[in-house]
N, C-alpha and C positions, 0 to 999 in steps of 0.2 A: 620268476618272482622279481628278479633282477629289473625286467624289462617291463616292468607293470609298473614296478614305484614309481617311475615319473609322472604318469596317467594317475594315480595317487594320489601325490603332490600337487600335480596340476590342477584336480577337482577342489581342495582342497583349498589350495589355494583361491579359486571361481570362487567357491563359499565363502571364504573369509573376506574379497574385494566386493560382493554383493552384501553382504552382512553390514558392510563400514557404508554402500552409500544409504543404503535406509537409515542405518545410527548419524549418520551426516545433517539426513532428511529430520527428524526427530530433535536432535541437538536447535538445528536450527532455525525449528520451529518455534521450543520452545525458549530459544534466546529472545526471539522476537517479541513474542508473548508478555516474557515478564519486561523488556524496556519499551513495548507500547504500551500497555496497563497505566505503566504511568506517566509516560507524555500524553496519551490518548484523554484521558481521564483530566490534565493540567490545560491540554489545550480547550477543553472543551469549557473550562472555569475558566480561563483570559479575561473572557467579555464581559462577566459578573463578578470577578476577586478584583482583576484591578482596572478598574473603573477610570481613575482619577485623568483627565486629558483622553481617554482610550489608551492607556496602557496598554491593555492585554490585547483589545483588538489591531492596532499600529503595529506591537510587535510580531504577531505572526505575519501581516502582510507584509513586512520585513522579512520576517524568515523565510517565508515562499517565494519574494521573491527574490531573495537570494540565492536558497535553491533551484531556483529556475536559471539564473545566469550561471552557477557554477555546474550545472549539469551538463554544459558546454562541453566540460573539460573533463567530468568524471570519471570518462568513459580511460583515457590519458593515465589519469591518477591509479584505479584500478591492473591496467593491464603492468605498471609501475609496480605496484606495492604485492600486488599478487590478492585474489578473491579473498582470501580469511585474513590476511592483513589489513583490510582496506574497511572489512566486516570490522572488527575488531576497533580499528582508528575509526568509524563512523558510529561508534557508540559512544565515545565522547561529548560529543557536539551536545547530545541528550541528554547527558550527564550532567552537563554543565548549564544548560536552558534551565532543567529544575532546580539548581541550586542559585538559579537567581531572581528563581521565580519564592525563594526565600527574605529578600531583602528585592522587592520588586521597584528599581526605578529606571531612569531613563539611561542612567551611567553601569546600570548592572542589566538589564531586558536588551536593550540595540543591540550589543558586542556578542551578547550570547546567541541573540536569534541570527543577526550575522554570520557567527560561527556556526550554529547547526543546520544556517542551509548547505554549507560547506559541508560536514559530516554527512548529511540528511541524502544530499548527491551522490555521495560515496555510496555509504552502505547500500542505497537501493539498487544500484547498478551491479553494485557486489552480490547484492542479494538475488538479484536474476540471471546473473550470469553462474553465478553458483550452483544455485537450482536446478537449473536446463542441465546443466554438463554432466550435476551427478545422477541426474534423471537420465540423460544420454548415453552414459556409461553403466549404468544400470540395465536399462534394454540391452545395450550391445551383451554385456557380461551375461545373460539369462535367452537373447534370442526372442526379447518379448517386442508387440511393436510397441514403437519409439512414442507417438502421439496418447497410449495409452497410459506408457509410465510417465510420461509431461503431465499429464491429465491428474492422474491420481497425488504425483509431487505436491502440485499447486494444490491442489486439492485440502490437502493435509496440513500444508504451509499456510495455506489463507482460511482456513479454517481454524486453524489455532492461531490465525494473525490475529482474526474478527472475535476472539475468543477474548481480547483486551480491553473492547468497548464495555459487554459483560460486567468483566474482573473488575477493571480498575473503575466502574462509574459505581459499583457497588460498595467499592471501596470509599467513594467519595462520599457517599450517600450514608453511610456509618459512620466515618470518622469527622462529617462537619456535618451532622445533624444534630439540632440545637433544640427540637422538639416545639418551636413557634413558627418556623417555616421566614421567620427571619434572617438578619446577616449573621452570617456564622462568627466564632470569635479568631481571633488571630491565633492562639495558641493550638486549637483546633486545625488550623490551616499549615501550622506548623508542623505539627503532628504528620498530618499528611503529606507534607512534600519530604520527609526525613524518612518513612514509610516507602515512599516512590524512589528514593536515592538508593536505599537498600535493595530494592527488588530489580534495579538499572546494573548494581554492582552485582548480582549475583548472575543477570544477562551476558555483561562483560566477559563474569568470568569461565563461562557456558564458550561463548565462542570461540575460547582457545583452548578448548578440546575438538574446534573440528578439523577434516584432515586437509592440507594446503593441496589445492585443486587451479589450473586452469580453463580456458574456455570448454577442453575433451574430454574435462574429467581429470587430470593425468596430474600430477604434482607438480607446480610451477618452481623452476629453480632462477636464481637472477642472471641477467643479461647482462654483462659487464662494457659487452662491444657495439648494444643500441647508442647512438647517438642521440644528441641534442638535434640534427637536422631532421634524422627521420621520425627520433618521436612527433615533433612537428606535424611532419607529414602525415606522420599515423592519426593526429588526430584531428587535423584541418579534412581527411579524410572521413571520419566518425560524425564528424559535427555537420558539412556538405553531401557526404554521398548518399547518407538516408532521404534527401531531401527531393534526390532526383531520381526516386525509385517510386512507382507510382504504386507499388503494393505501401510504401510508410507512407504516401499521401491520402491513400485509401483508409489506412486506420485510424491517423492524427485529429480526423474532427471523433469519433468513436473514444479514442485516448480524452479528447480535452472535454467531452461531456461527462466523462468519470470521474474527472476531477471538479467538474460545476458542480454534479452531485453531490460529491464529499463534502465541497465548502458548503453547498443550501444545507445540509444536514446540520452541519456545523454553526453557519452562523444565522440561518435564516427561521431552516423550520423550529429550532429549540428556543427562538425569541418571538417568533411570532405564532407559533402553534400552541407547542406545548406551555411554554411559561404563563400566557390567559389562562389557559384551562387546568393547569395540574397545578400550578406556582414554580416558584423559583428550586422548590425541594424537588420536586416531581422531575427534572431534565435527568438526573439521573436514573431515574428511574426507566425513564421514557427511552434512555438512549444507550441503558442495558438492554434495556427488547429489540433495539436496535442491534447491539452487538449480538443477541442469540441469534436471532435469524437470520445475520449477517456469517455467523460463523457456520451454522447448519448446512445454511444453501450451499459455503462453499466446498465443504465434505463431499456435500450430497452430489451436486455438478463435475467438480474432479472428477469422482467415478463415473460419470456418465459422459466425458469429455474421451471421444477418439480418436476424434479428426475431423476434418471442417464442416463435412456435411453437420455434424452433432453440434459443432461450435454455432455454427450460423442458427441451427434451432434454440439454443438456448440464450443465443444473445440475442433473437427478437425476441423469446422469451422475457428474458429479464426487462426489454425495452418498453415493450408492450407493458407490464407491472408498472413501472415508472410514471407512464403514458397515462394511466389509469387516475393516478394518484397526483398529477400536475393540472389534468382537467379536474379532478373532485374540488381538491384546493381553488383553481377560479374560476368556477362555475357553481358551486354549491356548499363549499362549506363553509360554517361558523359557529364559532363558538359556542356551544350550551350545557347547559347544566346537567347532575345527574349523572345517570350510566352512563348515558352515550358519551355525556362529555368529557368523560376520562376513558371509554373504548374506542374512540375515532384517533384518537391522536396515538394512540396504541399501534391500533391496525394501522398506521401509517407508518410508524418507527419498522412495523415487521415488512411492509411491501419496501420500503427503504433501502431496507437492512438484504433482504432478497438481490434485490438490484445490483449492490454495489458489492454483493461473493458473485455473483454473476460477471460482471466488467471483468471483478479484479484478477479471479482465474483465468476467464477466457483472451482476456490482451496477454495477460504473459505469457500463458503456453500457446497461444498463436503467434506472439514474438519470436517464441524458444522455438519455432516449426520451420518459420519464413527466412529468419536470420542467423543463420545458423554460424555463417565465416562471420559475423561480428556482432556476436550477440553483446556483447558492451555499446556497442553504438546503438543499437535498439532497446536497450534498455535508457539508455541515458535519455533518449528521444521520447521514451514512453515518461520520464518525471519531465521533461520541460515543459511538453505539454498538457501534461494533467496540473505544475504550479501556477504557468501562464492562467489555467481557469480560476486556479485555488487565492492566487494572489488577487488578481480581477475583484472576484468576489470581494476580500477581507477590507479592498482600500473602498469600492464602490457601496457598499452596502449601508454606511448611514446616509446617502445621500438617496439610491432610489428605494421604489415601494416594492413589497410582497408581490405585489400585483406584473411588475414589471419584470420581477426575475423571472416568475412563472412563465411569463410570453417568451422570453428568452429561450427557457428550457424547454420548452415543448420544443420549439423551430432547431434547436441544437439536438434534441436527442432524434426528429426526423430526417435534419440535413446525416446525421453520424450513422442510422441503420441505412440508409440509402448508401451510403458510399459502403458499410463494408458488405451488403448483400452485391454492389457490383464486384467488388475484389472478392467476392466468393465465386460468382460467375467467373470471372478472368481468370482465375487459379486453378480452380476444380480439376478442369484435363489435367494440368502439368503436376497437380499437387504433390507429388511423389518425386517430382525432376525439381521442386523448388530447389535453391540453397538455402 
């Protein structure tokens, strides 16, 4: 009996350290949940709340690209502060953008959007390297493959991520509806960002129950004897060495057509699709169908995510969708009345919405496969090049047409499946020998 209890304990213990990363997986899920509901939902009103000079639209191209230059350094910041500390300080940033998006001017929007590409860098880099490792330590602890439990993490993550376009646009759509399909009243508006500040603090306070992890999985304790030369090193390493790896050069045009998408979503098709045909009431509506189908597919894909062969069919999958709905736009559609003219622009929010749980699981857990010694530099790599599109977009977009993005994005989403079906070919043999 003596000699048994350890074998006991041991199992025992297995249970208890698989138990905490799915409760890990879960928590912070649903942190992310309740603090995009309500940025997702605020950024998507920018364009149309604050108007005055382009307010709303100036400041996000501000805050992208900010996040884009400080995603340089994330990666730095992160392996600094340790994953649930950096999670935690990157919720901030958020916190602080809606609360200025309460008294909206030029002296309260810059500083804040400033500040949450700062936060905005952190958390995400946090948030994928987070994910991988307790996805990684999950397989290892159960004996399951590795690519399957990536698959289903992400799966879960971004399907409750996509779960806030839904939430929070439904939320906007009750709480400034004014019942004339005119401008809403301010105290209405008010309502709603005080609404969104509580559901950010209850985010906050979600992520410091999760349990402090490094890149292995394994609990980060601090480094007293790293220096100022090598963090240097470590990170002029992070920012250059992704760049001479021609698997990150193969993914980077794939990375920044995910991010052109997000933005046309955001600033193109809800001002020139949906607002003619539904009204200015109808974008939330339009772009909760958005978030359902966005979050569905990415449940649905997780599970069906094993490894590259599967990856590679689903991301022409999702491309090919895309593909469909860039050609309908400039080639055949327009605006009309009636059914159709409230089902077209529907079925577009849902092929959309498809696309982009398609990208967004399959670049991370294919980051989390390939980059395994430095999954913080590939994830930093994976937000500069998705704000480089997203910022593009926000500053470019009152100067060209509908018509002009659309040519853009057809040529970027075929230059981006061509490069990653050859990084599919070049990998395949070794896929198993990667790091």
């Amino acid at each position: 009996m003596d000699e048994e209890t350890p074998l006991v304990a041991e199992h025992l213990d297995s249970k208890t350290l698989t138990k905490s990363h799915t409760r890990d997986v879960h928590i912070l899920s649903s942190a992310f949940l309740l603090i995009f509901l309500a940025y997702g939902a605020a950024q998507n009103l920018e364009s149309t709340i604050n108007t005055e000079e382009d307010l709303g639209t100036i400041s996000l191209g501000i805050l992208y690209s900010s996040f884009m230059v400080f995603s340089f350094f994330a990666s730095l910041v992160v392996r600094f502060l340790g994953t649930k500390n950096a999670l935690v300080l990157g919720t901030t940033g958020y916190w602080l953008f809606i609360a200025a998006n309460l008294k909206p001017t030029w002296y309260t929007m810059v500083p804040a959007s400033l500040y949450m590409g700062f936060s905005a860098s952190i958390i995400w880099v946090a948030e994928g390297t987070y994910l991988t490792s307790t996805a990684r330590s999950h397989a290892h602890d159960l004996n399951l493959e590795e690519g399957n439990v990536i698959g289903n993490f992400n799966g879960e993550f971004w399907g409750m991520f996509a779960g806030h376009q839904f939430v929070g646009n439904l939320m906007s759509l009750v709480l400034l509806k004014d019942g004339t399909g005119g401008t809403t009243s301010g105290s209405g508006i008010t309502l709603l960002y005080i609404v969104f500040l509580c559901s950010m603090t209850l985010g906050t306070i979600l992520m410091c129950f999760l349990q402090k992890r490094d890149a292995k999985g394994e609990e980060i304790l601090p480094d007293s004897s790293v220096s100022f030369y090598s963090s240097m090193v470590s990170l002029s390493k992070s920012i250059i060495a992704p760049l001479f790896d021609l698997r990150m050069l193969l993914i980077i045009p794939l990375i920044a057509y995910s991010g052109l998408q997000q933005a046309f979503v955001w600033a193109e098709y809800t001002k020139y699709i949906v607002e003619p045909a539904l009204g200015e009431s109808g974008v939330g509506g339009a772009m909760a169908v958005y978030g359902a189908f966005d979050a569905i597919c990415s449940l649905a894909m997780g599970r069906l995510t094993s490894g590259l062969k599967s990856m590679t069919l689903i991301v022409c999958a999702g491309a090919f969708i895309q593909l469909i709905v860039l050609l309908w736009l400039l080639l055949k559609y327009s605006v009309t009345s009636g059914v159709l003219g409230i089902l077209y622009p529907l079925l577009m929010a849902a092929a959309l919405g498809i696309g982009d749980g398609i990208f967004n699981t399959q670049l991370n857990a294919l980051l989390g496969m390939l980059f395994k010694h430095d999954m913080e530099g590939a994830f930093a790599q994976l937000k500069v090049w998705q704000c480089v599109s997203i910022a593009v977009v926000f500053f470019v977009s009152p100067y060209i047409s509908l018509h002009a993005v659309l040519v853009v994005m057809l040529v970027a989403v075929c230059i981006s499946v061509v490069g990653f079906l050859f990084l599919t070919l070049m990998v395949e043999k070794a896929f198993s020998f990667v790091d």
